[in-house]
PLY file of the C-alpha trace (Angstrom):
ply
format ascii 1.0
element vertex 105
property float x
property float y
property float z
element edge 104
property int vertex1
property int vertex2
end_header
76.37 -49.36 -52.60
80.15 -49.71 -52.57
80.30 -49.55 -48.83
77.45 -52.27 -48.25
79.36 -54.28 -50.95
82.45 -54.08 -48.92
80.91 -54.83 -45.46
79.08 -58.03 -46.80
82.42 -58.77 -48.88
84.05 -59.15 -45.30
81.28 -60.99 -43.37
81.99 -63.48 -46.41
81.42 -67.02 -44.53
79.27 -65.57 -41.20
76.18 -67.46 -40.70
72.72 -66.54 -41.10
71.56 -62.53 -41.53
75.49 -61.74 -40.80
76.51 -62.65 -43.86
73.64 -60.98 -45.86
71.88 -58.04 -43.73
74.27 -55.14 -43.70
73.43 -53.91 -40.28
73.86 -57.39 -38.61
76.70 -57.85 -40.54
78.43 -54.30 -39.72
78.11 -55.64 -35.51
79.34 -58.78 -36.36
83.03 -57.25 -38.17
82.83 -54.38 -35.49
82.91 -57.61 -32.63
85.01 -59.77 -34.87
87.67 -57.21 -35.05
87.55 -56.50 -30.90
87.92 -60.15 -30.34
90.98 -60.43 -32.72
92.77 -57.29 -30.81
92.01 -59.05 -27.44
92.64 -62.76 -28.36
96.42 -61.65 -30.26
97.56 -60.76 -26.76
96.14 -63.95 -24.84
97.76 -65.81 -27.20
100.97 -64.94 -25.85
100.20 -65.90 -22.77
98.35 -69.31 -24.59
101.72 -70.35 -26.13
103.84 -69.43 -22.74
101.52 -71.98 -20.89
101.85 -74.45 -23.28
105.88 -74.32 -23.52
105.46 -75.14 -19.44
103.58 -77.88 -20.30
106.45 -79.53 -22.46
109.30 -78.68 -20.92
107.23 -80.38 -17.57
106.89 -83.29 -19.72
110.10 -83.77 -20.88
111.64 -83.52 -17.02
109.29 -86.26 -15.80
112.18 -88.75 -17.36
114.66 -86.61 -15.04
112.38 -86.46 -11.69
112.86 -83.10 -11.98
109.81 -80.00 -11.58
109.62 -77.22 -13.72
109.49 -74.81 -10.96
113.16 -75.92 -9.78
114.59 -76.82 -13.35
113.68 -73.04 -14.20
115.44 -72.14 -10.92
118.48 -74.01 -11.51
118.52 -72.17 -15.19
118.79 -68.72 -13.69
120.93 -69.58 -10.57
123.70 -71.40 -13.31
123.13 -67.97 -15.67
121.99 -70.61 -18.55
120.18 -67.95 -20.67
117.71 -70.29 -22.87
113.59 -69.60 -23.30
111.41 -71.13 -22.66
110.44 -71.60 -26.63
113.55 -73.13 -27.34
113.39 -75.43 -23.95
109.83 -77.12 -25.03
111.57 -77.44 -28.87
114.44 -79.00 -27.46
111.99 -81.22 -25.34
109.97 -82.41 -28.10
112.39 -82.95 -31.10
115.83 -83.33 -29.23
115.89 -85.00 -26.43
119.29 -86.01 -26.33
120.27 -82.48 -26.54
117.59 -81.37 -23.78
118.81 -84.15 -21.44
122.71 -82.51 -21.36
120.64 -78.70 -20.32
118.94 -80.80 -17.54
122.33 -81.91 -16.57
123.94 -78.64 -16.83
121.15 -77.48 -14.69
121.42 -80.14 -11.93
125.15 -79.77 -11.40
0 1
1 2
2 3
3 4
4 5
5 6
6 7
7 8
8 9
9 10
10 11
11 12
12 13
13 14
14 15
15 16
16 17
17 18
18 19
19 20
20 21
21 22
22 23
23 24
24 25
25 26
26 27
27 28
28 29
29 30
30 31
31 32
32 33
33 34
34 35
35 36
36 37
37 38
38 39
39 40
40 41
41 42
42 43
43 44
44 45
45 46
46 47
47 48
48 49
49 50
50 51
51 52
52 53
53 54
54 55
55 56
56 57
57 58
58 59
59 60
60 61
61 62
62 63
63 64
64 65
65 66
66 67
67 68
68 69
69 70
70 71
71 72
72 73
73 74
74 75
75 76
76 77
77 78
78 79
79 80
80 81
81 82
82 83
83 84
84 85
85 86
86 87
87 88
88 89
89 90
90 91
91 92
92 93
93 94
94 95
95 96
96 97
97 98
98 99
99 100
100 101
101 102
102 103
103 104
C-alpha cells in the first residue's frame, strides 16, 4: 500500500489513468524521469543557441556577424562567454558596444 501510495503521490497532476492506475502511472514516472535525464543536457545546448541569437542581435547595430565578432574575440585574447556577451547585449549596450570596438580594432 505504501509503495502504490507513493507512486500515485508522484504522478500527482498526470492526466487520465496516469494519475490514478498504478501500473500506468509507474510507466509514466519511469518515462518522465528518462526525459528529464535527456532534456537537462539539451538544455545546455538550448541556452548556448539562444546566447548566439542575442549577441547576433545586438551586432546588427555594428554590421558586424557573429561568426567574425567571435573570431575577432579569440584572435585579440578577449576571454568573455558567450553568457556574459548576450547579458551585456540585452541590458548594457553601452558597455557591449566598447567589446565590439575592442574586437574590431
Amino acid at each position: 500500500m505504501k509503495r502504490r501510495r507513493n507512486v500515485l503521490k508522484n504522478a500527482k497532476g498526470y492526466r487520465f489513468g496516469r494519475s490514478s492506475k498504478e501500473r500506468e502511472a509507474k510507466v509514466a514516472l519511469t518515462k518522465a524521469g528518462v526525459y528529464a535525464f535527456d532534456h537537462r543536457r539539451d538544455k545546455k545546448g538550448d541556452f548556448r543557441r539562444l546566447w548566439q541569437i542575442r549577441i547576433g542581435a545586438g551586432l546588427a547595430a555594428f554590421d558586424f556577424s557573429y561568426s567574425k565578432f567571435i573570431g575577432a574575440l579569440k584572435k585579440k585574447n578577449i576571454a568573455i562567454n558567450r553568457k556574459m556577451l548576450a547579458e551585456l547585449a540585452a541590458t548594457e549596450p553601452q558597455a557591449f558596444a566598447k567589446v565590439v570596438e575592442s574586437a574590431r580594432d
